[in-house]
mmJSON file of the N, C-alpha and C atoms, coordinates in Angstrom:
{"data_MODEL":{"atom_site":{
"group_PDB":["ATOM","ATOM","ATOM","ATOM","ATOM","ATOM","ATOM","ATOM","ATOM","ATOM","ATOM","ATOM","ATOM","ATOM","ATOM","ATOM","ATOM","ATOM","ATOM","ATOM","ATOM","ATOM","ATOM","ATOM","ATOM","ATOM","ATOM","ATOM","ATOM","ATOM","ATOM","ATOM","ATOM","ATOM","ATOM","ATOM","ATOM","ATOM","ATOM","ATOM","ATOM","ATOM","ATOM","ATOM","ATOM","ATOM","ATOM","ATOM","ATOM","ATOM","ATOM","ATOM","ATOM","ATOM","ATOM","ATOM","ATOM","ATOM","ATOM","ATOM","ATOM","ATOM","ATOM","ATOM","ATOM","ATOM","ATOM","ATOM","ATOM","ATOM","ATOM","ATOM","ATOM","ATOM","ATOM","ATOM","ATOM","ATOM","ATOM","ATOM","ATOM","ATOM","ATOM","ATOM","ATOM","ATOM","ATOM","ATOM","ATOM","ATOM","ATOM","ATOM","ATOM","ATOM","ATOM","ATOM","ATOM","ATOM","ATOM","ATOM","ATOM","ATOM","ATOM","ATOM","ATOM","ATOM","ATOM","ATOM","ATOM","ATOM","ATOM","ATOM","ATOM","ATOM","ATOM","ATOM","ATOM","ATOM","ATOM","ATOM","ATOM","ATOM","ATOM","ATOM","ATOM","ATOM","ATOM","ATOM","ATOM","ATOM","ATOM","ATOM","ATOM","ATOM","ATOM","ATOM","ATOM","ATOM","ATOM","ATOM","ATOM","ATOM","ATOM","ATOM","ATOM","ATOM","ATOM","ATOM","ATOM","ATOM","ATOM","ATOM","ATOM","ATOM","ATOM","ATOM","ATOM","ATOM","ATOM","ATOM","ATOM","ATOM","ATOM","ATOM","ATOM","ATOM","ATOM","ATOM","ATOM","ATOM","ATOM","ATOM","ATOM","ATOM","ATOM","ATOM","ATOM","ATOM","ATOM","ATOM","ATOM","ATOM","ATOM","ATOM","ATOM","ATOM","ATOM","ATOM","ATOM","ATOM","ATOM","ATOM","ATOM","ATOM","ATOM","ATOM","ATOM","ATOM","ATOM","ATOM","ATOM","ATOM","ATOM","ATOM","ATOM","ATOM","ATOM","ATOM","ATOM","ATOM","ATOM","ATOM","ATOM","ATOM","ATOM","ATOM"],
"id":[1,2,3,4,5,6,7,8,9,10,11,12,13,14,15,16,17,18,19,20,21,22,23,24,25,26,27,28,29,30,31,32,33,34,35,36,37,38,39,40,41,42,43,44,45,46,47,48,49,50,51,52,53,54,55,56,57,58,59,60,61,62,63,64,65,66,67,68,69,70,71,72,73,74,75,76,77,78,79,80,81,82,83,84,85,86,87,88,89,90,91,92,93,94,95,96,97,98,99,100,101,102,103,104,105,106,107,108,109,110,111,112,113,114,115,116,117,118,119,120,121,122,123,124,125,126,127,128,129,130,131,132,133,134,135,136,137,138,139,140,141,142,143,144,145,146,147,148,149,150,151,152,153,154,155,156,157,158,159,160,161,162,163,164,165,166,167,168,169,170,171,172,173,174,175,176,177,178,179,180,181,182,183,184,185,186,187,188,189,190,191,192,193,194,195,196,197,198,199,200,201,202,203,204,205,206,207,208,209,210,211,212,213,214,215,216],
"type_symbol":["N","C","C","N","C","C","N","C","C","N","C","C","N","C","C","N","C","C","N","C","C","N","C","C","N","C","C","N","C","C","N","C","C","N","C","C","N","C","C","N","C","C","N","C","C","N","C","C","N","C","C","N","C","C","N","C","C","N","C","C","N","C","C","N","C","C","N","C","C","N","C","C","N","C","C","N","C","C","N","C","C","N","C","C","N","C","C","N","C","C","N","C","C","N","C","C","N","C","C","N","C","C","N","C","C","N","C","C","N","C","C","N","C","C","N","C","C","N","C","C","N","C","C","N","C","C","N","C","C","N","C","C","N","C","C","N","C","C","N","C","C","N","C","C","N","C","C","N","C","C","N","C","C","N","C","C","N","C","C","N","C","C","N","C","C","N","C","C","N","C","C","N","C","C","N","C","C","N","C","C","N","C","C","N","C","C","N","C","C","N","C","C","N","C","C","N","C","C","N","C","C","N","C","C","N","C","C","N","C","C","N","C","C","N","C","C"],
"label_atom_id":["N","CA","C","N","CA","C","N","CA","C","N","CA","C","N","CA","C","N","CA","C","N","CA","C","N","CA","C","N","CA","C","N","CA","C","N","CA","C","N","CA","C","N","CA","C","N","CA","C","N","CA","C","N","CA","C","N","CA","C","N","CA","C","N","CA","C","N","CA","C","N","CA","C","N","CA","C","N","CA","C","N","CA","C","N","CA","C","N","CA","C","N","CA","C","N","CA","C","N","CA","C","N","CA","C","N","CA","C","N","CA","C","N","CA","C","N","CA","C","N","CA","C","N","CA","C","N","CA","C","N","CA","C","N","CA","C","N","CA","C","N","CA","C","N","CA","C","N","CA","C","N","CA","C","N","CA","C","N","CA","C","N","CA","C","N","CA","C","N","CA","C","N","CA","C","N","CA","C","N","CA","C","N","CA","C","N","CA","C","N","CA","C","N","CA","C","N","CA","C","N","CA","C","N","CA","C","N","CA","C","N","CA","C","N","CA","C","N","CA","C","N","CA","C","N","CA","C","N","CA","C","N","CA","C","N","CA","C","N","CA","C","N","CA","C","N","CA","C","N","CA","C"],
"label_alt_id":[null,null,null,null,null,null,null,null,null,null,null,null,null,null,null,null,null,null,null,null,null,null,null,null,null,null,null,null,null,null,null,null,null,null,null,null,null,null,null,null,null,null,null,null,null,null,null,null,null,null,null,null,null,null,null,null,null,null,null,null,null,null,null,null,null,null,null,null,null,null,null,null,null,null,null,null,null,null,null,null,null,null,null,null,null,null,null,null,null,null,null,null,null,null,null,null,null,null,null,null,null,null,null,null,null,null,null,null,null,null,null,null,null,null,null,null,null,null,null,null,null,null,null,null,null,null,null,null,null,null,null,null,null,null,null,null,null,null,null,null,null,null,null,null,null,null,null,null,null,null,null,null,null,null,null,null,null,null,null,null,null,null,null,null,null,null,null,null,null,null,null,null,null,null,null,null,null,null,null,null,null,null,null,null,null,null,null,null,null,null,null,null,null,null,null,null,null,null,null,null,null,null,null,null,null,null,null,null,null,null,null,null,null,null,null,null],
"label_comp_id":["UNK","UNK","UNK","UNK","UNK","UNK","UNK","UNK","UNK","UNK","UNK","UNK","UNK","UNK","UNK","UNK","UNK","UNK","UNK","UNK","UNK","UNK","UNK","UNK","UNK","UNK","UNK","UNK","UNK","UNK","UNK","UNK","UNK","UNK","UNK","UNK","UNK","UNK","UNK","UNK","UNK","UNK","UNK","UNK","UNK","UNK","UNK","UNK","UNK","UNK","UNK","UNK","UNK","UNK","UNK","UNK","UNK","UNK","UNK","UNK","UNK","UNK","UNK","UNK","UNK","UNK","UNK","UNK","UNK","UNK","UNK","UNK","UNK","UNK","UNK","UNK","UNK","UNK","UNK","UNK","UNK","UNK","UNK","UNK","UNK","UNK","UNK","UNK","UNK","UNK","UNK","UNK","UNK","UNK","UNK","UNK","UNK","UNK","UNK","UNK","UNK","UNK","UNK","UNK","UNK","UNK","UNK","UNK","UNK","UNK","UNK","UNK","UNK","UNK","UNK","UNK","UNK","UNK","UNK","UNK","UNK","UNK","UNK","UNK","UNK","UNK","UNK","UNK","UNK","UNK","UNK","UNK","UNK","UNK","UNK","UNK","UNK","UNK","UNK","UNK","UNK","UNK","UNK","UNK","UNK","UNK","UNK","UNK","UNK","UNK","UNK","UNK","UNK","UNK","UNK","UNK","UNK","UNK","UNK","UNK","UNK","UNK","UNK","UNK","UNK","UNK","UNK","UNK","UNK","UNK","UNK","UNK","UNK","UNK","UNK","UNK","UNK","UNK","UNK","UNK","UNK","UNK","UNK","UNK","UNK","UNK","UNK","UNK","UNK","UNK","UNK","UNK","UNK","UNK","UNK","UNK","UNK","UNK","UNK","UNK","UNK","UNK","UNK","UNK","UNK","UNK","UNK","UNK","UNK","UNK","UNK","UNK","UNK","UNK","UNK","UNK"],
"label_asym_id":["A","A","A","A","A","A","A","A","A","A","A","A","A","A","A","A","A","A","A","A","A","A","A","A","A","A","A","A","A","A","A","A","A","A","A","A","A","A","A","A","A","A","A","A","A","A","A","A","A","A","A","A","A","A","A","A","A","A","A","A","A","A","A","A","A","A","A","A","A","A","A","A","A","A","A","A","A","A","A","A","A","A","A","A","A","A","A","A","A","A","A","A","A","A","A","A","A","A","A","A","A","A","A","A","A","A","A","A","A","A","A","A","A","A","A","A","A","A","A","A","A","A","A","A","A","A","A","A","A","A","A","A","A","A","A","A","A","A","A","A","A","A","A","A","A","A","A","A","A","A","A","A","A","A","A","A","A","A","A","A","A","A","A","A","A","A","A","A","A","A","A","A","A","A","A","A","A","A","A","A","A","A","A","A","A","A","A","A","A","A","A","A","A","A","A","A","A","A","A","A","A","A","A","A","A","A","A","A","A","A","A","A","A","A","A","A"],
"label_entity_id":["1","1","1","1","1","1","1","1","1","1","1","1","1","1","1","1","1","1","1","1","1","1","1","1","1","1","1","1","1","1","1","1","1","1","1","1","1","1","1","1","1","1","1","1","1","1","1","1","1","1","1","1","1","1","1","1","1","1","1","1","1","1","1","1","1","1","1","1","1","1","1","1","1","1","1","1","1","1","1","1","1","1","1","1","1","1","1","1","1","1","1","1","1","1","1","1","1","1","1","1","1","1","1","1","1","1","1","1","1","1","1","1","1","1","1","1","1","1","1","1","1","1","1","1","1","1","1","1","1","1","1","1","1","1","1","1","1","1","1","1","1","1","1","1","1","1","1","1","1","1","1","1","1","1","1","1","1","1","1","1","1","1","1","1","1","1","1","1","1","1","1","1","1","1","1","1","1","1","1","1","1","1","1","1","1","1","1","1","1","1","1","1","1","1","1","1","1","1","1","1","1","1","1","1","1","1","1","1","1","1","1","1","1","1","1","1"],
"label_seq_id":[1,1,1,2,2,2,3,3,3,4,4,4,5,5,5,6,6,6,7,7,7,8,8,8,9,9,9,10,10,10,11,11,11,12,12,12,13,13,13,14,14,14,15,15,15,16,16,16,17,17,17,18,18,18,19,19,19,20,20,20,21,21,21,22,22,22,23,23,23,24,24,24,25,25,25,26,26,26,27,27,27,28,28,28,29,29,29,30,30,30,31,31,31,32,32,32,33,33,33,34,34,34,35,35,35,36,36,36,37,37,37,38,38,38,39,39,39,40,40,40,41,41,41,42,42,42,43,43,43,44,44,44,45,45,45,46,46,46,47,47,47,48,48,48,49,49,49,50,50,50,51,51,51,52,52,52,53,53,53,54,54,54,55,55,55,56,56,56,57,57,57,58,58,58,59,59,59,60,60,60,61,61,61,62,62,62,63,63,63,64,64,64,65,65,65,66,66,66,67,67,67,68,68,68,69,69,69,70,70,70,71,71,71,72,72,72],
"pdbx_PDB_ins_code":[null,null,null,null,null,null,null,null,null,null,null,null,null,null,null,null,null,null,null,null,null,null,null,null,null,null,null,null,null,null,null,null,null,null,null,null,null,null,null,null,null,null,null,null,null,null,null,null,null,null,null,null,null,null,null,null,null,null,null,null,null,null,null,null,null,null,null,null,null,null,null,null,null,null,null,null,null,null,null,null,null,null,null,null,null,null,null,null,null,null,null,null,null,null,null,null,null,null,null,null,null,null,null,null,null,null,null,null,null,null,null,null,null,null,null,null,null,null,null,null,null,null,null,null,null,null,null,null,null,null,null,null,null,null,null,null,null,null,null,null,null,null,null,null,null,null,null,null,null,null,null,null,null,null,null,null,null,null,null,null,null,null,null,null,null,null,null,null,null,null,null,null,null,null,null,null,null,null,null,null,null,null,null,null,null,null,null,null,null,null,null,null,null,null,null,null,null,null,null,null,null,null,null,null,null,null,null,null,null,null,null,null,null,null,null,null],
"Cartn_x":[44.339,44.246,45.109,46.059,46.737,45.837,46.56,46.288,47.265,46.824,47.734,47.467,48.319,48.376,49.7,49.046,50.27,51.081,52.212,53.238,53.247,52.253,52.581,53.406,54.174,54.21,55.777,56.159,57.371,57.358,57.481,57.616,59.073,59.146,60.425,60.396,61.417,61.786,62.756,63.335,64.747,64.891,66.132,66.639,67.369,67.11,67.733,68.004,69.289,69.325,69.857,70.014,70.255,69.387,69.983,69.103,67.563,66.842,65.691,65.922,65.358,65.684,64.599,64.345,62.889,62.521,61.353,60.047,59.79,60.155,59.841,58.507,58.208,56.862,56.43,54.722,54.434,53.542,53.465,52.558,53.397,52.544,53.112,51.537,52.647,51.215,51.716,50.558,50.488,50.304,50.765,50.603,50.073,48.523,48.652,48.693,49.23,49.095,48.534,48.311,48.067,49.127,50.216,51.272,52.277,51.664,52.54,51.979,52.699,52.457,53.701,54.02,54.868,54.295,55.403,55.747,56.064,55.792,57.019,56.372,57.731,57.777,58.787,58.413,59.692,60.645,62.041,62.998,63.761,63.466,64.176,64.933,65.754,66.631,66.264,64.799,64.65,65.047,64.686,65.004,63.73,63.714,62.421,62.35,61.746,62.153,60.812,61.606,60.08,60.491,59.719,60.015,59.118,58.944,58.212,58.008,57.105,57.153,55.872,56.016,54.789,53.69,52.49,51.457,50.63,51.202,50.599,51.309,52.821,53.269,52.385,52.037,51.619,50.103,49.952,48.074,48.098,49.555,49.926,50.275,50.858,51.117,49.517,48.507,47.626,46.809,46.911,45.727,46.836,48.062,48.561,48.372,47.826,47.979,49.26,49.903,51.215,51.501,50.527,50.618,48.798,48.014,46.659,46.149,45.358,45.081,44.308,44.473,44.075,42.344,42.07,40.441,40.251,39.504,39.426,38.362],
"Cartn_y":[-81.56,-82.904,-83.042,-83.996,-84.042,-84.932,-84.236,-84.9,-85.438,-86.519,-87.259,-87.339,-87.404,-87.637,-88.935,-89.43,-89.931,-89.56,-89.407,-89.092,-90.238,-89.956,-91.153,-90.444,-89.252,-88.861,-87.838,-87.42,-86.853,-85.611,-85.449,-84.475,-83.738,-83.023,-82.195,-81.146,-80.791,-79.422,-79.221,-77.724,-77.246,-76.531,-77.244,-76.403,-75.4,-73.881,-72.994,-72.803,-72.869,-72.358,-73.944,-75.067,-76.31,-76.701,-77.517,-78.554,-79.355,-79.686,-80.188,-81.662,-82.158,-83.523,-83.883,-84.77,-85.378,-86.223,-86.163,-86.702,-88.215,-89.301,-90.48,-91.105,-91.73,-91.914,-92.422,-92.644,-92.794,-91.611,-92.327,-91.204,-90.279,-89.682,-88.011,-87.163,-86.569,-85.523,-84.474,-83.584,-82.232,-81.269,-80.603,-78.824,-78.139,-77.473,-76.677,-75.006,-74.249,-72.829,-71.947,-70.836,-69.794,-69.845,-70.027,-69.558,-71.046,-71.65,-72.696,-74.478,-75.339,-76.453,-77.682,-77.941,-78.556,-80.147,-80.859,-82.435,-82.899,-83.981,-84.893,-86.405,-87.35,-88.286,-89.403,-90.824,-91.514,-91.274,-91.089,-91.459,-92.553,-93.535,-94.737,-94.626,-95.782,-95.898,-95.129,-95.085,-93.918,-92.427,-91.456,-90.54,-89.982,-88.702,-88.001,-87.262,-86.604,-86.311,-84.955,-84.075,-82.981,-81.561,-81.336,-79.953,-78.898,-77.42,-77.108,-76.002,-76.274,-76.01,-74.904,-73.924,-72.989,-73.738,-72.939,-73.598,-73.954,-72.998,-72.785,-74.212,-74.659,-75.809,-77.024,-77.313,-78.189,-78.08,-76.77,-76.96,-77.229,-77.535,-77.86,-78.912,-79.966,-81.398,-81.981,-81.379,-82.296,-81.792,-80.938,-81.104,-82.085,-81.923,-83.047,-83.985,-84.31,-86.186,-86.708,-85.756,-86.353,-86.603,-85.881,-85.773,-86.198,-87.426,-87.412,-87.605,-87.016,-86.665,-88.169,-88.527,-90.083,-89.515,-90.2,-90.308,-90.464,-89.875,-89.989,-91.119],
"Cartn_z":[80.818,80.335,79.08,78.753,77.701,76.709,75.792,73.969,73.765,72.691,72.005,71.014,69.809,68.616,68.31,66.933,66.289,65.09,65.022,63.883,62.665,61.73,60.694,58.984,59.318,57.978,58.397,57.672,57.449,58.508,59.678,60.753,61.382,61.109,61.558,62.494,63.208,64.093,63.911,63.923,63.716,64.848,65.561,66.894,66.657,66.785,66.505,65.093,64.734,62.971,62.371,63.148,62.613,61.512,61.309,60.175,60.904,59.994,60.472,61.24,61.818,63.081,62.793,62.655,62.099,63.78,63.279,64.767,64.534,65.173,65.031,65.07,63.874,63.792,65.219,65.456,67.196,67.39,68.624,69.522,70.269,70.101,71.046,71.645,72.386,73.684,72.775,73.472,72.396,73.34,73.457,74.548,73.057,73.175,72.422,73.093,72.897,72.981,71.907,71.991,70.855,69.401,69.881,68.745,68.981,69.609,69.5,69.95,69.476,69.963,70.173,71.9,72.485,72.159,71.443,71.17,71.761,72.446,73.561,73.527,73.469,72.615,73.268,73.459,73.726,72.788,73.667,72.317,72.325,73.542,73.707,74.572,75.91,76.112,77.504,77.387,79.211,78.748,77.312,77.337,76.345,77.02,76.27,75.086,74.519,73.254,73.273,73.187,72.941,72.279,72.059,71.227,71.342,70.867,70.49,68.702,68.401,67.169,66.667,65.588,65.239,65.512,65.894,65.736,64.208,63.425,61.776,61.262,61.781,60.969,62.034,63.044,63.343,62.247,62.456,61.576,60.305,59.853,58.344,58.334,59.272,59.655,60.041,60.474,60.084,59.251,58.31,57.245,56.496,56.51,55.022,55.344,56.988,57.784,57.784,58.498,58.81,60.177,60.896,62.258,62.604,63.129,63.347,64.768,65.209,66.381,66.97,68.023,68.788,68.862,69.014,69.395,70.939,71.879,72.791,73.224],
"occupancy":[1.0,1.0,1.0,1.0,1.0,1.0,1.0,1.0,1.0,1.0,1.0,1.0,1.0,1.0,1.0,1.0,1.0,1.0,1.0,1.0,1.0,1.0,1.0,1.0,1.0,1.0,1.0,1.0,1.0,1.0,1.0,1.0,1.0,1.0,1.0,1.0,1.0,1.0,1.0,1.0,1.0,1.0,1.0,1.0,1.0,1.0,1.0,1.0,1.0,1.0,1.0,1.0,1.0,1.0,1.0,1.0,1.0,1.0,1.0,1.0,1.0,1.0,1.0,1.0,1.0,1.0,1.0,1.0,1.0,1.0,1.0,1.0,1.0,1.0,1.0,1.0,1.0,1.0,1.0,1.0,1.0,1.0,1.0,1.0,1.0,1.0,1.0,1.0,1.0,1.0,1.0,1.0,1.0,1.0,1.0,1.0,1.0,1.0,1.0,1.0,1.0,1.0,1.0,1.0,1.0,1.0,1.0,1.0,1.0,1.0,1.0,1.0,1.0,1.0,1.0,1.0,1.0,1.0,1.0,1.0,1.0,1.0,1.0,1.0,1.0,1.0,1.0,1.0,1.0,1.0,1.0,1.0,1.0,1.0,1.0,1.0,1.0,1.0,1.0,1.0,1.0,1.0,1.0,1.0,1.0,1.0,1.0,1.0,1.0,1.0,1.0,1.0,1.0,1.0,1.0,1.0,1.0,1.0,1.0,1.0,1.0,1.0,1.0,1.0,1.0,1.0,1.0,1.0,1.0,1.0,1.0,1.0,1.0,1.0,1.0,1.0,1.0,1.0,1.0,1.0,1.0,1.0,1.0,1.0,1.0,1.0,1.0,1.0,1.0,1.0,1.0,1.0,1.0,1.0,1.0,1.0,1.0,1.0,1.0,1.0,1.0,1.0,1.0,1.0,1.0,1.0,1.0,1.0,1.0,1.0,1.0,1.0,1.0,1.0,1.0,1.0],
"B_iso_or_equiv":[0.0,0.0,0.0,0.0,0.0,0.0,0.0,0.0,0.0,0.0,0.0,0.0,0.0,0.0,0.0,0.0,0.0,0.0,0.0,0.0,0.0,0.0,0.0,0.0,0.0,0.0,0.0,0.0,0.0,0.0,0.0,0.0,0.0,0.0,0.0,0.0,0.0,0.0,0.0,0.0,0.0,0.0,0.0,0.0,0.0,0.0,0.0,0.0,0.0,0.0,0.0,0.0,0.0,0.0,0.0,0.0,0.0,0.0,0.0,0.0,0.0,0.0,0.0,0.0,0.0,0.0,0.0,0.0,0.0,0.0,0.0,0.0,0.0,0.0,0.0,0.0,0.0,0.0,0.0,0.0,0.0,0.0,0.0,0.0,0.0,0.0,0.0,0.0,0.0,0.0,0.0,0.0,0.0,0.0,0.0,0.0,0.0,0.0,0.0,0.0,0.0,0.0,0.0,0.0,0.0,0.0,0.0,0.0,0.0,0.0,0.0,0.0,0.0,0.0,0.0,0.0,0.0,0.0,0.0,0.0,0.0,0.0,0.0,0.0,0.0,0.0,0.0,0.0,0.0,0.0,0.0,0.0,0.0,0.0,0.0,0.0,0.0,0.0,0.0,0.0,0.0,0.0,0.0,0.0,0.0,0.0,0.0,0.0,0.0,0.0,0.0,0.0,0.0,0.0,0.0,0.0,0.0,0.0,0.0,0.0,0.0,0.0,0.0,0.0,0.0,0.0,0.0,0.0,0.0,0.0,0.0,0.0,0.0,0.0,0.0,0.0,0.0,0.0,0.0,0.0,0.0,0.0,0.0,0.0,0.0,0.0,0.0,0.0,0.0,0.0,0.0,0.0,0.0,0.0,0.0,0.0,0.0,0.0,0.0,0.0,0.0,0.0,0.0,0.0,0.0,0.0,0.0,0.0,0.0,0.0,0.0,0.0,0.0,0.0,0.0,0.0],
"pdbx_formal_charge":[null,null,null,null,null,null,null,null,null,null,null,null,null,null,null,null,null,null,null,null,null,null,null,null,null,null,null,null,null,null,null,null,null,null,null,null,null,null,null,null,null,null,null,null,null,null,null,null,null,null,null,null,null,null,null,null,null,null,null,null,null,null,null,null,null,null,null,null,null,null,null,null,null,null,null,null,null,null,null,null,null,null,null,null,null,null,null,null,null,null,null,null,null,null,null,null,null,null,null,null,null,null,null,null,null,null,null,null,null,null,null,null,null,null,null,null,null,null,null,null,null,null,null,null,null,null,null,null,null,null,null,null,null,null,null,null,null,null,null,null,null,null,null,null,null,null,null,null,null,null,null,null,null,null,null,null,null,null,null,null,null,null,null,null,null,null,null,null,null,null,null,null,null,null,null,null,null,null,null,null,null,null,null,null,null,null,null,null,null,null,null,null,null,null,null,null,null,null,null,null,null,null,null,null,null,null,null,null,null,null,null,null,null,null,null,null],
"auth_seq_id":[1,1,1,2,2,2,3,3,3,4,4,4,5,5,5,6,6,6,7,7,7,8,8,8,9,9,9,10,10,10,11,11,11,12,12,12,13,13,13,14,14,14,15,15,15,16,16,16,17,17,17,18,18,18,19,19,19,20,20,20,21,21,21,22,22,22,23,23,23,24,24,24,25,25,25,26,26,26,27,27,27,28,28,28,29,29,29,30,30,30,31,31,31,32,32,32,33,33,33,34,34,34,35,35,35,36,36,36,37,37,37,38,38,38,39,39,39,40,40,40,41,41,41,42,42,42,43,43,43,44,44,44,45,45,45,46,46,46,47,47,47,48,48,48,49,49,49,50,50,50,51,51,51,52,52,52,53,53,53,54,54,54,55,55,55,56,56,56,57,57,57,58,58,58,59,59,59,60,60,60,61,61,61,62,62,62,63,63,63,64,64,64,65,65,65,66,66,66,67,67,67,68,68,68,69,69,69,70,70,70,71,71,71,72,72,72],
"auth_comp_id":["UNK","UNK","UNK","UNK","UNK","UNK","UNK","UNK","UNK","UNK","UNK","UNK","UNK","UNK","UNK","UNK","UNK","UNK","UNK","UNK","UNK","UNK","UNK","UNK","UNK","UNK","UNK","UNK","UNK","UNK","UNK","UNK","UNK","UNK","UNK","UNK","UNK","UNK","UNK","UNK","UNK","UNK","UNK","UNK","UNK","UNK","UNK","UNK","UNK","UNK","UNK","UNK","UNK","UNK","UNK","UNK","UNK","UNK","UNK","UNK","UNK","UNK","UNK","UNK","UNK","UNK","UNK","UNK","UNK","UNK","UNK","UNK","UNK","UNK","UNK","UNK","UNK","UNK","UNK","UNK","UNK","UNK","UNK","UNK","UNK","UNK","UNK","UNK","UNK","UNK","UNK","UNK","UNK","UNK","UNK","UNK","UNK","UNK","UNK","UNK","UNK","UNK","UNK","UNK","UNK","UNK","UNK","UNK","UNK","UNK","UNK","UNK","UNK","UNK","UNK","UNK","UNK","UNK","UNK","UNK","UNK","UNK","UNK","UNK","UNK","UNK","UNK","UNK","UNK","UNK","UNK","UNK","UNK","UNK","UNK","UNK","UNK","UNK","UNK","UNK","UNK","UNK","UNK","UNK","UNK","UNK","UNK","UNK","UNK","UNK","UNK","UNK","UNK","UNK","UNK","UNK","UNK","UNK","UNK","UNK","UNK","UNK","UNK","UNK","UNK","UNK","UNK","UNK","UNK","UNK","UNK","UNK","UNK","UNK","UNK","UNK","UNK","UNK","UNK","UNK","UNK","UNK","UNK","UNK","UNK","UNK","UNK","UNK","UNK","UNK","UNK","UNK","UNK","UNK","UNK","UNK","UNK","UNK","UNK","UNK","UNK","UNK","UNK","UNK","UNK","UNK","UNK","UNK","UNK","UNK","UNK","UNK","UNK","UNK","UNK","UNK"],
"auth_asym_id":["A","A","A","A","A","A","A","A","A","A","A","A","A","A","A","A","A","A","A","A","A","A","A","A","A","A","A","A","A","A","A","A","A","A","A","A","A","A","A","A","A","A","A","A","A","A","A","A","A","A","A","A","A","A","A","A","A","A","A","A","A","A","A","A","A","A","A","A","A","A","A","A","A","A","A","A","A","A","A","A","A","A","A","A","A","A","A","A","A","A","A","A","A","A","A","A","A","A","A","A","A","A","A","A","A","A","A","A","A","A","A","A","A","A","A","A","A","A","A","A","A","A","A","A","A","A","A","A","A","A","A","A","A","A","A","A","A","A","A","A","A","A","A","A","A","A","A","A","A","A","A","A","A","A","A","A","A","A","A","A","A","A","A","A","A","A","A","A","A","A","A","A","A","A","A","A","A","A","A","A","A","A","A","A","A","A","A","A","A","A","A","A","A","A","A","A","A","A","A","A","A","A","A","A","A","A","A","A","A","A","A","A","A","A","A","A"],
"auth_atom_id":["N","CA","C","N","CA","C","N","CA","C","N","CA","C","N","CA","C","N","CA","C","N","CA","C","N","CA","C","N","CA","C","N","CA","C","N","CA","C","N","CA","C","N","CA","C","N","CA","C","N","CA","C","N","CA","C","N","CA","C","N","CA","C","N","CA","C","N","CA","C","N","CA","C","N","CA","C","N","CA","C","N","CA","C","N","CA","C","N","CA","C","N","CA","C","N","CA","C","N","CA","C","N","CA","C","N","CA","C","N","CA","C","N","CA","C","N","CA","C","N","CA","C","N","CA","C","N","CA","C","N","CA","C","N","CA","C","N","CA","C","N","CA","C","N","CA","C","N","CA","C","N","CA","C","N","CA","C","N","CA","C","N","CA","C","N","CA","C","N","CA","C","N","CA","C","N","CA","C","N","CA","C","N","CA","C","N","CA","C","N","CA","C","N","CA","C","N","CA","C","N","CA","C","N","CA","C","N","CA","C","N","CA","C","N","CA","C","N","CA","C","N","CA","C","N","CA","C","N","CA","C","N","CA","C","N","CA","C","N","CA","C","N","CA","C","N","CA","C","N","CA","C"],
"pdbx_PDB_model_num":[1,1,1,1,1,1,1,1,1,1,1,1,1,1,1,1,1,1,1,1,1,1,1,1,1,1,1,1,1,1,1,1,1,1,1,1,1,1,1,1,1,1,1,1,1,1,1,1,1,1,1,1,1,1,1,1,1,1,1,1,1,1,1,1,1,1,1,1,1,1,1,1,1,1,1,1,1,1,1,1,1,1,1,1,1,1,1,1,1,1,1,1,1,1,1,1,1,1,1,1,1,1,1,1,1,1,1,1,1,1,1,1,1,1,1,1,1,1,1,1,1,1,1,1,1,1,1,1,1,1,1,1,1,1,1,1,1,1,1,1,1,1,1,1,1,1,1,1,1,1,1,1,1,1,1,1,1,1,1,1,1,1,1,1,1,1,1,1,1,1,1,1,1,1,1,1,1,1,1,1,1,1,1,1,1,1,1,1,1,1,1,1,1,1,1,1,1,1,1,1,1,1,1,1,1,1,1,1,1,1,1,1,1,1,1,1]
}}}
């Protein structure tokens, strides 16, 4: 069953050794795993937008409330 959360605060991923790409505020589904948690996100225009990122920085995007989980 997917989760959703919304992005209301300063959210980033770095693809490989790039610079950070920031996450457009919104809702997003959440894959969580052990060591990780997969983002995916409209990005407009009919194209998807997803990532995946540590699980320790997602658990650090919502204690600061940058990232808050939907209510079921």
């Amino acid at each position: 069953m997917p989760q959703f959360a919304t992005i209301v605060g300063d959210v980033t991923y770095t693809p490989g050794d790039g610079a950070p790409i920031p996450i457009p505020p919104g809702r997003v589904e959440v894959a969580l795993e052990p060591d990780s948690a997969t983002l995916s996100w409209d990005a407009g225009d009919g194209v998807a937008g997803v990532t995946a990122i540590p699980k320790i920085q997602f658990d650090d995007y919502l204690r600061d409330g940058k990232i808050v989980w939907e209510k079921a």
